[in-house]
C-alpha positions as CSV (number, residue, x, y, z in Angstrom):
1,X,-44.6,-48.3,-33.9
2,X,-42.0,-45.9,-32.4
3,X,-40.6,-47.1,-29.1
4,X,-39.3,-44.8,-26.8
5,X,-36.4,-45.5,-24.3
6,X,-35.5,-42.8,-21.3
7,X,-32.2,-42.7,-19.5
8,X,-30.2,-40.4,-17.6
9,X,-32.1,-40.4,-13.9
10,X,-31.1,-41.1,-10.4
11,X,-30.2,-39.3,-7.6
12,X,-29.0,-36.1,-6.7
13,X,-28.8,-33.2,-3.9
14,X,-30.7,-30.0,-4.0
15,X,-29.0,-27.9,-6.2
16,X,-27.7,-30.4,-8.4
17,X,-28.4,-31.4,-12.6
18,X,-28.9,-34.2,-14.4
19,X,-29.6,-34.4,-18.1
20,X,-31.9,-37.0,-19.6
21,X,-32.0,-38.4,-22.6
22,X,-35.0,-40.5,-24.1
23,X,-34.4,-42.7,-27.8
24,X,-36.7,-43.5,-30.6
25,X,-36.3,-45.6,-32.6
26,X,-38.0,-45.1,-36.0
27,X,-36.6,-43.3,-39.0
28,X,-38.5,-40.2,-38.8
29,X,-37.7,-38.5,-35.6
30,X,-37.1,-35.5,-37.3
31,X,-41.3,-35.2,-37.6
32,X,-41.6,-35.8,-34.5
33,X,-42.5,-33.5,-31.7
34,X,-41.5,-34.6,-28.6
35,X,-42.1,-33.6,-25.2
36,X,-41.3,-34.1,-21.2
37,X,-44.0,-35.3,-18.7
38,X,-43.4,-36.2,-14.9
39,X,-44.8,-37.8,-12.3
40,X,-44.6,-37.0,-8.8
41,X,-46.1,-40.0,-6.2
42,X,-49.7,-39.2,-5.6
43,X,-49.9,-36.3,-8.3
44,X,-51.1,-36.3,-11.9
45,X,-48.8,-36.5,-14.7
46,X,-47.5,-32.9,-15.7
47,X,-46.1,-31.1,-18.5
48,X,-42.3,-30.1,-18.5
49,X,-41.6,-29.1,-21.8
50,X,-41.9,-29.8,-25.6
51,X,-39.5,-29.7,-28.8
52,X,-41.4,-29.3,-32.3
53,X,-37.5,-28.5,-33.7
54,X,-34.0,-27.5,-32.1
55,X,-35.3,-23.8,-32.3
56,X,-39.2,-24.4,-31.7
57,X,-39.7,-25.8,-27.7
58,X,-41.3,-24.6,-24.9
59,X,-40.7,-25.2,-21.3
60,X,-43.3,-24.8,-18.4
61,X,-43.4,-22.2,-16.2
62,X,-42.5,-24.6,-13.6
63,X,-38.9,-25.3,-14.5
64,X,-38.4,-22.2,-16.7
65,X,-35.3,-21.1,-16.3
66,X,-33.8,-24.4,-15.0
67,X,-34.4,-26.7,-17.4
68,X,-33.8,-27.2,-21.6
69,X,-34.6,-29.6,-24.0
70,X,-32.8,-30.2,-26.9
71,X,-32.8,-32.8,-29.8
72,X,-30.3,-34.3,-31.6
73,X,-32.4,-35.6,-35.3
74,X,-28.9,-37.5,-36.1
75,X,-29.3,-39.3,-32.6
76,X,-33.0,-39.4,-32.5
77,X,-32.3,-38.6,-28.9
78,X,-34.2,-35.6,-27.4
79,X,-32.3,-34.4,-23.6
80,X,-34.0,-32.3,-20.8
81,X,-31.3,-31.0,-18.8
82,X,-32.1,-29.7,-15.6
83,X,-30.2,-27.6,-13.6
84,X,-30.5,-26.4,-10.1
85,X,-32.6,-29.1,-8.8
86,X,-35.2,-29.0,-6.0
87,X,-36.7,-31.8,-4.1
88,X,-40.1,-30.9,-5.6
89,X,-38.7,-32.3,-8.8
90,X,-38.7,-35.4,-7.6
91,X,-40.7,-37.6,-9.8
92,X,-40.8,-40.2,-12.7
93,X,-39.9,-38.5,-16.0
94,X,-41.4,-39.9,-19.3
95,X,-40.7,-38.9,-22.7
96,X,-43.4,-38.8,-25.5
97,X,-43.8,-38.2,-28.7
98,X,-46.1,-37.1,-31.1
99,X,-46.4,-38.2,-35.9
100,X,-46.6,-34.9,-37.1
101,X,-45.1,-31.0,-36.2
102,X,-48.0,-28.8,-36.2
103,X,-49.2,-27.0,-33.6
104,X,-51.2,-29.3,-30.5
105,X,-52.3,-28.7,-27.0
106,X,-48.5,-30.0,-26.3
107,X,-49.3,-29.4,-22.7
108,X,-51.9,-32.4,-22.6
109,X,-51.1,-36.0,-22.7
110,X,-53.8,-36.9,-24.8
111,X,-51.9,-35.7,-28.3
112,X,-49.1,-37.9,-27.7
113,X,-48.9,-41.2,-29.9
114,X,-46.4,-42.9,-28.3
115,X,-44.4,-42.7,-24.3
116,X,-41.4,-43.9,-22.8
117,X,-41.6,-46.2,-19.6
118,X,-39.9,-43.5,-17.7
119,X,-36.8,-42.4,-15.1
120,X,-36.8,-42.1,-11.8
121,X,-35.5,-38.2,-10.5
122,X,-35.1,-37.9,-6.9
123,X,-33.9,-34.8,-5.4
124,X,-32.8,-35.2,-1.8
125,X,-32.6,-31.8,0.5
């Protein structure tokens, strides 16, 4: 069982960052891919982005260009930093991960094995 902590939200004015950080615990993190959902209020849960490696990620057209994820294996910590802030951000962040580093629709939720309870990001105009 791999439990998943997130940190790092809270509020902030348009235009701001913030960098979250989620933990695993576990001692294989390192085969873990791990990815970024939100969730805005009345919306479905959405994709942010996605770390197979500190090299291999992939960050949603959404946020491209304002946000990164990293990972720190050492830590078993992976970050989302996100710059420029909008109030459409707004929403609950959860970290996931998923056993294994080969390819997945990384996109979906269903892959994931395991989820964080989340952090609240709210963006105020």
């Amino acid at each position: 069982q791999v439990q998943l902590v997130e940190s790092g939200g809270g509020l902030v004015q348009a235009g701001g960052s913030l960098r979250l950080s989620c933990a695993a615990s576990g001692r294989t993190f390192s085969s873990y891919a791990m990815g970024w959902f939100r969730q805005a209020p009345g919306k479905e849960r959405e994709f942010v982005a996605v770390s197979w490696s500190a090299s291999n990620t992939y960050i949603a057209d959404s946020v491209k260009g304002r946000f990164t994820i990293s990972r720190d294996n050492a830590k078993n910590t992976v970050y989302l930093q996100m710059n420029s802030l909008k109030p459409e951000d707004t929403a609950v962040y959860h970290c996931a991960a998923k056993v294994g580093l080969n390819r997945f629709n990384y996109y979906s939720e269903s892959p994931y094995d395991y989820w964080g309870q989340g952090t609240q990001v709210t963006v105020s105009s």
